[in-house]
N, C-alpha and C positions, 0 to 999 in steps of 0.2 A: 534341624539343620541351622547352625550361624549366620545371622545376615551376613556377618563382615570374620574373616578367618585367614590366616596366610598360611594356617597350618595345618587345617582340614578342610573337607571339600563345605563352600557357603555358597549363596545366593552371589556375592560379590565376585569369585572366582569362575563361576558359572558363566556366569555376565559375560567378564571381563576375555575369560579365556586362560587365566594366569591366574596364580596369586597375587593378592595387591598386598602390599607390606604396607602399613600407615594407613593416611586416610585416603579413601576410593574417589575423592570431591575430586581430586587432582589428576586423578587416571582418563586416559582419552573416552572408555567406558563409562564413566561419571554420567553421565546423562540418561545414557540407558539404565545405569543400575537402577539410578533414581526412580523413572518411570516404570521398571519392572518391579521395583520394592513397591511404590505406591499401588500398581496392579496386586500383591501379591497379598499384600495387607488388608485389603478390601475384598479377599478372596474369604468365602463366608466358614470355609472349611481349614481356614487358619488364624492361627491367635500367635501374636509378637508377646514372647513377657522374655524377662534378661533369667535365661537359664545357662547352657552351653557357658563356662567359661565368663560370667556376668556379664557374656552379652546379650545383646538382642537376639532370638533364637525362634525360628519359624517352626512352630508346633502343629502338626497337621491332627484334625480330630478326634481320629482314631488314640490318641494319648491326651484328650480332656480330661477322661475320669481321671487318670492316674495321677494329673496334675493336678485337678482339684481335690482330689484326696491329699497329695501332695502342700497344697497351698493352704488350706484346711487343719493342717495337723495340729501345729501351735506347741511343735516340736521345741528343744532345748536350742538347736539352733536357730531358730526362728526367732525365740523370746528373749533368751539371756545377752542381757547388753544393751538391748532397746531402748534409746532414749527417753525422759518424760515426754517430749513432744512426739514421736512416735507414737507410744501409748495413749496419748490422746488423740492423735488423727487415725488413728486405726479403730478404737473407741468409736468414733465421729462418723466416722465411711460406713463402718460395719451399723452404724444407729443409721445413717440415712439410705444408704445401698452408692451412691451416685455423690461425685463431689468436684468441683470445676475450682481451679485456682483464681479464677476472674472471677468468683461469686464465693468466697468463705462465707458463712453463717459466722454470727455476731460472738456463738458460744465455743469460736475455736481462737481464742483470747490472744498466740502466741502471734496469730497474723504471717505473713505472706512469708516474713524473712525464715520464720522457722517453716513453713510451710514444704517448701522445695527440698529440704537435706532431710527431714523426716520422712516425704514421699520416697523418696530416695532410699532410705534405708529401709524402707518400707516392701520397696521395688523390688529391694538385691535378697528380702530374707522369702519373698511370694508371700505376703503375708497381704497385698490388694496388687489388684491389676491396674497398670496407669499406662495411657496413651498423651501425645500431645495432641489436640483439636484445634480446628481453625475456628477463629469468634466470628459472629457479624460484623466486628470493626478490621477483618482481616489480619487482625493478632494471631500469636499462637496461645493457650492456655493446659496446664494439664490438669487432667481427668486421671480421678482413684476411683475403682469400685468395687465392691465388696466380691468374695469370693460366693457369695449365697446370692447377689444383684445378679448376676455373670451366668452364675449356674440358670437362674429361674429364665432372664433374657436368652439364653441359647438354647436351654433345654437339656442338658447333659447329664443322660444317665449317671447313679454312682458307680464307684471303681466299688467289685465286689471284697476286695481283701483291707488289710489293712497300710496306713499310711510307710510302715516300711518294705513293704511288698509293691506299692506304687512307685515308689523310691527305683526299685528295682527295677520296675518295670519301663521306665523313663531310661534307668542305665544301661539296659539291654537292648531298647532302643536305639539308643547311640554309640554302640558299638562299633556300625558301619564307615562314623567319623576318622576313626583311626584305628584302624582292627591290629589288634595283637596288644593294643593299651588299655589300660583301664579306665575306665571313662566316669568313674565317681569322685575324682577327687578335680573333677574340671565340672561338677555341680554343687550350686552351693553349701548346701547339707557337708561332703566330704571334702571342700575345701579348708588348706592349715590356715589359711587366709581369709577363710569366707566370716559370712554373722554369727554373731555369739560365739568366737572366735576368744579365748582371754588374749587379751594384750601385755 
């Protein structure tokens, strides 16, 4: 299910009562969402990554495996397009498991500025999982980690078929979002818009 959605049922519209169109910060709900998302986030049997439409998107556990098969594949959309600085912090993540933007290692050369637009692309293709974390200086920082760190930390059986059957399995999943639609080309694999997309 979508954090934030005006056009199928989310976490935010739940909340709120309504759909919220724009952003939720402004809605008299705003407060609650907040403290419900933070509740919902810290819930051991759910993982936030931007699937649903590239947004944030609450995956409950029973769809780990298909997503880490999914995130795992190293599919044509996944690669094709991929910046040098992506392919090097992806490189980097997947060599250390764990990686905090307040703390780059000496041998990710590009630094902070290319840091965040490569996480980023990184994010939208599931190719590592990133959260934002609170620092001891009360900063915010983000965190990438490898799809094999994630696996070993939670323990998540594999998906028994193959990566486009997990695919599937994700899409059939979210049927319930808007039934009578097809709900693949609102992931990024069957988005005309989404990565490794030609332009």
């Amino acid at each position: 299910m979508p954090f934030a959605d005006s056009t199928a049922p989310s976490l935010v519209t739940i909340v709120a009562g309504v759909p919220v169109a724009g952003s939720w910060w402004g809605h008299p709900a705003g407060q609650a969402v907040y403290r419900v998302g933070e509740a919902i986030e810290s819930d051991k049997d759910v993982l936030v990554v931007r699937l649903w439409r590239g947004k944030l998107t609450l995956v409950h556990r029973r769809l780990w495996p298909a997503l880490l098969r999914v995130g795992g594949a190293r599919a044509d959309w996944q690669m094709e397009g991929l910046s040098a600085g992506g392919r090097h912090l992806l490189s980097l993540v997947e060599k250390v498991g764990l990686l905090r933007s307040d703390a780059l290692p000496p041998d990710f050369s590009p630094g902070y500025s290319v840091f965040r637009p490569a996480l980023r692309d990184l994010e939208r293709r599931l190719l590592v999982l990133t959260r934002s974390v609170h620092t001891p200086r009360g900063a915010h920082a983000l965190e990438a980690e490898s799809w094999l760190a994630w696996r070993r930390r939670v323990r998540t059986p594999p998906f028994p078929g193959t990566w486009p059957s997990a695919q599937r399995r994700l899409e059939a999943a979210a049927r319930f979002l808007q039934p009578g639609v097809e709900p693949r080309p609102f992931f990024p694999w069957g988005r005309s818009d989404g990565p490794g997309t030609p332009k």
